[in-house]
Biotite code that builds the C-alpha atoms (Angstrom):
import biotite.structure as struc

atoms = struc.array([
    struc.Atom([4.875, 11.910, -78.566], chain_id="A", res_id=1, res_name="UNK", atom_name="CA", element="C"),
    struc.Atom([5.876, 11.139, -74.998], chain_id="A", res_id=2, res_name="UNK", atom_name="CA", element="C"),
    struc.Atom([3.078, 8.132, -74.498], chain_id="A", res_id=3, res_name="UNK", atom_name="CA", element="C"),
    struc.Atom([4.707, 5.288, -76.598], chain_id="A", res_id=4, res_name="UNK", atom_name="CA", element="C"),
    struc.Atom([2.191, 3.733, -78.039], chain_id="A", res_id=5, res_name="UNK", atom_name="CA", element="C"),
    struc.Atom([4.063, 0.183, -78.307], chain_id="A", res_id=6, res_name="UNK", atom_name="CA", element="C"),
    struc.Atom([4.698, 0.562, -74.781], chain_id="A", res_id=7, res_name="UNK", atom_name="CA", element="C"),
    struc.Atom([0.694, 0.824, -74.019], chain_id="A", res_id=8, res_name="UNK", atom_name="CA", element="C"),
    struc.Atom([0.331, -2.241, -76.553], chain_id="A", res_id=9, res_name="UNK", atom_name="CA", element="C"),
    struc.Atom([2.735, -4.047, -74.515], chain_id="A", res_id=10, res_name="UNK", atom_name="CA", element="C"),
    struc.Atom([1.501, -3.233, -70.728], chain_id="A", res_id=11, res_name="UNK", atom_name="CA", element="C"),
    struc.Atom([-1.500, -4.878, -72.696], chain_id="A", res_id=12, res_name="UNK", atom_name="CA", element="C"),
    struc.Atom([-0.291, -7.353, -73.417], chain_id="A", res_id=13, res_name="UNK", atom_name="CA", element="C"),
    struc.Atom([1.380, -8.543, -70.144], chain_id="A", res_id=14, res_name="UNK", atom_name="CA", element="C"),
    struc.Atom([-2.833, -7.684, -68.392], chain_id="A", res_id=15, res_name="UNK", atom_name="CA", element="C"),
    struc.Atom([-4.812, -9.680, -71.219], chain_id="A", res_id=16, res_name="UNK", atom_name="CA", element="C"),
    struc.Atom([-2.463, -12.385, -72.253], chain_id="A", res_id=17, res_name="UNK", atom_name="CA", element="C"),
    struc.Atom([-2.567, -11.542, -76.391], chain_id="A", res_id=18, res_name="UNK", atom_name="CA", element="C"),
    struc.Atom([0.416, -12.317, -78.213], chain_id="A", res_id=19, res_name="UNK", atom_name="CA", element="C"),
    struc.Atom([1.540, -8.996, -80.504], chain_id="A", res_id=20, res_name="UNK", atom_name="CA", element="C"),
    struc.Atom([-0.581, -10.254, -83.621], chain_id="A", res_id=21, res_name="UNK", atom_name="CA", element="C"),
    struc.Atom([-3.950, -10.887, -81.223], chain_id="A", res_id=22, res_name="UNK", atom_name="CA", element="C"),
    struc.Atom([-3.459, -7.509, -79.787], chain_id="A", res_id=23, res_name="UNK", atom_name="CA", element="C"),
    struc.Atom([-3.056, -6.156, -83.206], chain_id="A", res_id=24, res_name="UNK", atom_name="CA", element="C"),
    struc.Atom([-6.884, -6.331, -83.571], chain_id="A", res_id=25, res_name="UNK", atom_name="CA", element="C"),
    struc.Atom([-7.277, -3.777, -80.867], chain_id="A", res_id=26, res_name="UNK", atom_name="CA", element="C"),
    struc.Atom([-4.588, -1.509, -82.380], chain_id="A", res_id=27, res_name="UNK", atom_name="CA", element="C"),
    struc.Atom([-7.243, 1.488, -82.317], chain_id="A", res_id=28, res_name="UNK", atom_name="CA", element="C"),
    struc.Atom([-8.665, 1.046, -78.708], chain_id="A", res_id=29, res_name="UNK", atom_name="CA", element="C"),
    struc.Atom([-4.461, 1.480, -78.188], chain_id="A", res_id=30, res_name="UNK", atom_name="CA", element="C"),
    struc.Atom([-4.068, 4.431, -80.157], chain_id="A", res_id=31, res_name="UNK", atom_name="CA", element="C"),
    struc.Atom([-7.501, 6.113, -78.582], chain_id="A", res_id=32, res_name="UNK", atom_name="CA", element="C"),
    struc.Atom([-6.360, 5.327, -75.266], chain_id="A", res_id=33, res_name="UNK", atom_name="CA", element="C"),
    struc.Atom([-2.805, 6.634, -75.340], chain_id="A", res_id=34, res_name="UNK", atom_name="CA", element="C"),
    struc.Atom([-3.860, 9.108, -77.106], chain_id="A", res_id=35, res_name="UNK", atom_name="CA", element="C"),
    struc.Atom([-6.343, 9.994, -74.145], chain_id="A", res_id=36, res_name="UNK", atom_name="CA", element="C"),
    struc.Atom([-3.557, 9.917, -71.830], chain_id="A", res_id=37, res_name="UNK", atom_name="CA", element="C"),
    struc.Atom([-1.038, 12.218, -73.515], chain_id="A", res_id=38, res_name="UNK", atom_name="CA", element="C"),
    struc.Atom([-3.945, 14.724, -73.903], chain_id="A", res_id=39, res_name="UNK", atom_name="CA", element="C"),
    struc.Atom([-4.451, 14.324, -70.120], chain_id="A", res_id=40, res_name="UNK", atom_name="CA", element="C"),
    struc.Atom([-0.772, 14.967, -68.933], chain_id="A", res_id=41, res_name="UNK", atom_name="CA", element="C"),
    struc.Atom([1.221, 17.739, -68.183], chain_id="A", res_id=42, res_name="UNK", atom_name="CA", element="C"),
    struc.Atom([3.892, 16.331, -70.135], chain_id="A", res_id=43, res_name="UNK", atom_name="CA", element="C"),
    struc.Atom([6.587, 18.665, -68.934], chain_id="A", res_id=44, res_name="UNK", atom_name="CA", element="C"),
    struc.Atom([5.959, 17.518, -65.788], chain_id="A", res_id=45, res_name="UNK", atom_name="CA", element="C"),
    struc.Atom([5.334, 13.683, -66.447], chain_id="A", res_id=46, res_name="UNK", atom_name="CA", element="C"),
    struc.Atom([8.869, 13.551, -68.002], chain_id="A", res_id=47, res_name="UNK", atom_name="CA", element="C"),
    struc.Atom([10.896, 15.115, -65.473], chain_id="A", res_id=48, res_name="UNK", atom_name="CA", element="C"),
    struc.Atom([9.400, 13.394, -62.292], chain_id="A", res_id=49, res_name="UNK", atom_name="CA", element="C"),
    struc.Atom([10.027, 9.991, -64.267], chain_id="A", res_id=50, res_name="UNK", atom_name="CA", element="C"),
    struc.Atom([6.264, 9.301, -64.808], chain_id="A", res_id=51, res_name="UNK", atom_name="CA", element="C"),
    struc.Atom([6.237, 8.017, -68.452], chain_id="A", res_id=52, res_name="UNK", atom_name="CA", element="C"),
    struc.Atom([5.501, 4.445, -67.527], chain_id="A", res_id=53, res_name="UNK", atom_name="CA", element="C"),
    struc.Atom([2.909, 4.850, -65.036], chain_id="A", res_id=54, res_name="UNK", atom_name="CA", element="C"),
    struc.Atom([1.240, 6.872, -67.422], chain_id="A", res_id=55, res_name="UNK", atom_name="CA", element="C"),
    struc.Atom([1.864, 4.431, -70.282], chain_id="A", res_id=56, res_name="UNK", atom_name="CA", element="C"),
    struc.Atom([0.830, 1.478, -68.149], chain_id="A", res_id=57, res_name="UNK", atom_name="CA", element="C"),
    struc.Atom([-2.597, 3.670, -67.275], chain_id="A", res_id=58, res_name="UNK", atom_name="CA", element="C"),
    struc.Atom([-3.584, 4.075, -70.348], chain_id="A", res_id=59, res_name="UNK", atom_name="CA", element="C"),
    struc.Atom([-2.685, 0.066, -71.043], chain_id="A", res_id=60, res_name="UNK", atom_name="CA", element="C"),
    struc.Atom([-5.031, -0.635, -68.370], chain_id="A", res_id=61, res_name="UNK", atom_name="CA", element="C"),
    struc.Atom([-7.740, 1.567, -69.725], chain_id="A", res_id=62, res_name="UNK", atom_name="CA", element="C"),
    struc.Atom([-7.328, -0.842, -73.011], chain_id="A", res_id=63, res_name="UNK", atom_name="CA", element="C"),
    struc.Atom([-7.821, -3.598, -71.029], chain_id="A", res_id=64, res_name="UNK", atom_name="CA", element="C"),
    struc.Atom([-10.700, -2.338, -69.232], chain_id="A", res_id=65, res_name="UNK", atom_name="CA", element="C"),
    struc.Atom([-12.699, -1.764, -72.661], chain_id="A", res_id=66, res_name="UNK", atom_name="CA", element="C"),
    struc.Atom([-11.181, -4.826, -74.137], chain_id="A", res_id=67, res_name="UNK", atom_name="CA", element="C"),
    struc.Atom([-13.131, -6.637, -71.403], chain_id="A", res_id=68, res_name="UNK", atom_name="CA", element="C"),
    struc.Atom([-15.917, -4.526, -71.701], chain_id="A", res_id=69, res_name="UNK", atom_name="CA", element="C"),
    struc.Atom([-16.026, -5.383, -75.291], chain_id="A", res_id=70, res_name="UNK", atom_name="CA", element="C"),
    struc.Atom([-15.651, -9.066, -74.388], chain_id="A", res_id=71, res_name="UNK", atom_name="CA", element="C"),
    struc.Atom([-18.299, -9.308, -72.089], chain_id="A", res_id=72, res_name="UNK", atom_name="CA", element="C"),
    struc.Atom([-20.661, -8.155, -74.646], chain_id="A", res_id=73, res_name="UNK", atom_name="CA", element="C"),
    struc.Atom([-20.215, -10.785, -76.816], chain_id="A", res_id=74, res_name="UNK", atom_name="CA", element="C"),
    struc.Atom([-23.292, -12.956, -76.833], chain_id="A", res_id=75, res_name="UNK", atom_name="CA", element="C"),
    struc.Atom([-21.632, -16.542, -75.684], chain_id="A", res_id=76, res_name="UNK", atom_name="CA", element="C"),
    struc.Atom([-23.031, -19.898, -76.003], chain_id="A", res_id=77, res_name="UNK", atom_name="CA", element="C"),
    struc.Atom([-22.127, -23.079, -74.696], chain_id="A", res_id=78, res_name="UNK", atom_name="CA", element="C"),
    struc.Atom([-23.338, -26.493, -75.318], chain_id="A", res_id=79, res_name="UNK", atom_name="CA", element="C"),
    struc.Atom([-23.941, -29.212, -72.958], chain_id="A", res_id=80, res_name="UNK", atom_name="CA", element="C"),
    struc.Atom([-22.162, -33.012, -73.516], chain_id="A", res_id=81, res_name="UNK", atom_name="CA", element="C"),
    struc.Atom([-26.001, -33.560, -75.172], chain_id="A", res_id=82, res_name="UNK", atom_name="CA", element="C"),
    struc.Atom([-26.049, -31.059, -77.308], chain_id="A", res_id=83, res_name="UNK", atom_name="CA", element="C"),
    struc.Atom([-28.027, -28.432, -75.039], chain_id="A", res_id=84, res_name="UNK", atom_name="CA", element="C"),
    struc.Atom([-27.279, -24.546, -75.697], chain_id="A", res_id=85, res_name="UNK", atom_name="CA", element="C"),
    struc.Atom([-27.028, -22.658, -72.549], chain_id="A", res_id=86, res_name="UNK", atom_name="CA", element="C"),
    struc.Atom([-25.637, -18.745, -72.372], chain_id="A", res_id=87, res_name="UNK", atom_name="CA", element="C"),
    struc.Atom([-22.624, -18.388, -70.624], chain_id="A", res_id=88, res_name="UNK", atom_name="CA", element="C"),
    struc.Atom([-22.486, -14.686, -69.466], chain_id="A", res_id=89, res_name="UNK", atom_name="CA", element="C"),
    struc.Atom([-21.080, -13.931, -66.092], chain_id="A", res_id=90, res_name="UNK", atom_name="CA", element="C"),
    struc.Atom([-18.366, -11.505, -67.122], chain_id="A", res_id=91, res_name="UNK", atom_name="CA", element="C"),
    struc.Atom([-19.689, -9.453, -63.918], chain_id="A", res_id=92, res_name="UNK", atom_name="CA", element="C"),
    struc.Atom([-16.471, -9.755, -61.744], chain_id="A", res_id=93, res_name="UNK", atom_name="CA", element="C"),
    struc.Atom([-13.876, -9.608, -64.583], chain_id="A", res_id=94, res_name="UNK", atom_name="CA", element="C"),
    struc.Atom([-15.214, -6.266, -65.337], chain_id="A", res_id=95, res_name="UNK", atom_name="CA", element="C"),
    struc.Atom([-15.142, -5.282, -61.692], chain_id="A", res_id=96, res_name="UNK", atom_name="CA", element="C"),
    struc.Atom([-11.674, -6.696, -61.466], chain_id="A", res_id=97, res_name="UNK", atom_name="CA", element="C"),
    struc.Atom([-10.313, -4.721, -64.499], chain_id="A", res_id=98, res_name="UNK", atom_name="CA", element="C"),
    struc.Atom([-12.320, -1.612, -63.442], chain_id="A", res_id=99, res_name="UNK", atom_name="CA", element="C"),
    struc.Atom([-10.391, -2.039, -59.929], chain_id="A", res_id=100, res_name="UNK", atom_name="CA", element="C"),
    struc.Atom([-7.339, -2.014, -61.913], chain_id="A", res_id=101, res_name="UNK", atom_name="CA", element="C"),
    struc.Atom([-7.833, 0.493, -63.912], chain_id="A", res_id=102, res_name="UNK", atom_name="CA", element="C"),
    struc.Atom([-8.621, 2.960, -61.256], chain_id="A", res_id=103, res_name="UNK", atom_name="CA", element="C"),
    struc.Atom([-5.491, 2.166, -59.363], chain_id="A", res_id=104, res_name="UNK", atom_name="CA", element="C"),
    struc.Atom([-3.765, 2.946, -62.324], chain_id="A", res_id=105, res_name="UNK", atom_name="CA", element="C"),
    struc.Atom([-5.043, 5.961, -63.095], chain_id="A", res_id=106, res_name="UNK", atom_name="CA", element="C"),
    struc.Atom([-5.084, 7.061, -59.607], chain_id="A", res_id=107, res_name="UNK", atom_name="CA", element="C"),
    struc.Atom([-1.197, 6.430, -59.877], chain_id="A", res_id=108, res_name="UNK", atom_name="CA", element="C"),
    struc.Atom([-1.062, 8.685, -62.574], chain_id="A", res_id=109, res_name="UNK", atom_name="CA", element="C"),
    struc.Atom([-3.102, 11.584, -61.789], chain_id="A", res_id=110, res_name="UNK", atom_name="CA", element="C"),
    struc.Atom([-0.380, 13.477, -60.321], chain_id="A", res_id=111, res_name="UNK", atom_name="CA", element="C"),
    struc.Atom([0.483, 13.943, -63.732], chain_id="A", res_id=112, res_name="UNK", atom_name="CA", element="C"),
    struc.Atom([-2.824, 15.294, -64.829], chain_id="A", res_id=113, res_name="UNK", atom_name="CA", element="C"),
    struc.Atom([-2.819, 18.763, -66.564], chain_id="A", res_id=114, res_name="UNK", atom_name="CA", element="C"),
    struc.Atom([-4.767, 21.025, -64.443], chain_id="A", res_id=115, res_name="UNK", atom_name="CA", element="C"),
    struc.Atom([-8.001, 20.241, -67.238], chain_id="A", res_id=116, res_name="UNK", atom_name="CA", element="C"),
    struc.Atom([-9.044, 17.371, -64.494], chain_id="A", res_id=117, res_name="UNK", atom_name="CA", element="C"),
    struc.Atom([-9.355, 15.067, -67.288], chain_id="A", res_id=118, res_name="UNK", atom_name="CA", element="C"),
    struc.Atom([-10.306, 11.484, -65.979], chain_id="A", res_id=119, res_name="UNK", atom_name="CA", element="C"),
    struc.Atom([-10.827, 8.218, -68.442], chain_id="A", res_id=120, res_name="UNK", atom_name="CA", element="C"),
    struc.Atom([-14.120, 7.221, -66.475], chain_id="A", res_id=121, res_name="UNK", atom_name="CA", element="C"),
    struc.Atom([-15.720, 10.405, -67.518], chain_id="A", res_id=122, res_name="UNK", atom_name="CA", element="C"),
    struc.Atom([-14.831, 9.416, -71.702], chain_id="A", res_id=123, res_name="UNK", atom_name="CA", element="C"),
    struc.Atom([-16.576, 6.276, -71.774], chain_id="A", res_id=124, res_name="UNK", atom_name="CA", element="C"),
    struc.Atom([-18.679, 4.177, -69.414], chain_id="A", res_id=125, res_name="UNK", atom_name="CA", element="C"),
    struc.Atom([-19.607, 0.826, -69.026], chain_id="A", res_id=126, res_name="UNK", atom_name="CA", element="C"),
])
């Protein structure tokens, strides 16, 4: 394995604020995710031109782009000082914002892409 997978978990981290035992609960979007990403390299490559980290950090930032995903799905309620429930949904820019990131990230690590032209966007979309 040259995508540490406590490496991704800690990128993670650092982008969604979790401490180690919060980010425990995603411990399988992780695993899919860097698992994605060492699929997607040419790992010969990757090593040699010292791209381990951006890859590791691109596949942290694809966590954290389904992570908010995830979280924005989550029916929310608030309730009002009187006791009023009103839906509190407008995840609309933090999903832009982590899409943005994730795309720069991955864009950063293409160079490193196997010739297969594997992108994250094309696994799963939001």
């Amino acid at each position: 394995m040259v995508i540490s997978k406590d490496n991704v978990k800690s990128n993670f981290m650092e982008l969604s604020g979790l401490d180690s035992t919060s980010a425990e609960v995603y411990a399988g979007l992780i695993t899919v995710c860097a698992d994605e990403m060492e699929k997607a390299v040419d790992q010969e490559r990757m090593v040699a031109e010292g791209g381990t980290a951006i890859c590791e950090f691109a596949a942290a930032a694809e966590v954290f782009y389904r992570f908010i995903c995830l979280k924005a799905a989550e029916y929310k309620v608030m309730f009002t000082a009187q006791g009023k429930a009103v839906e509190a949904f407008d995840e609309e820019n933090r999903i832009k914002a982590a899409r943005e990131l994730r795309d720069s990230a991955v864009s950063r690590a293409e160079r490193f892409f196997s010739k297969d032209g594997f992108v994250f966007n094309a696994v799963i979309a939001y």
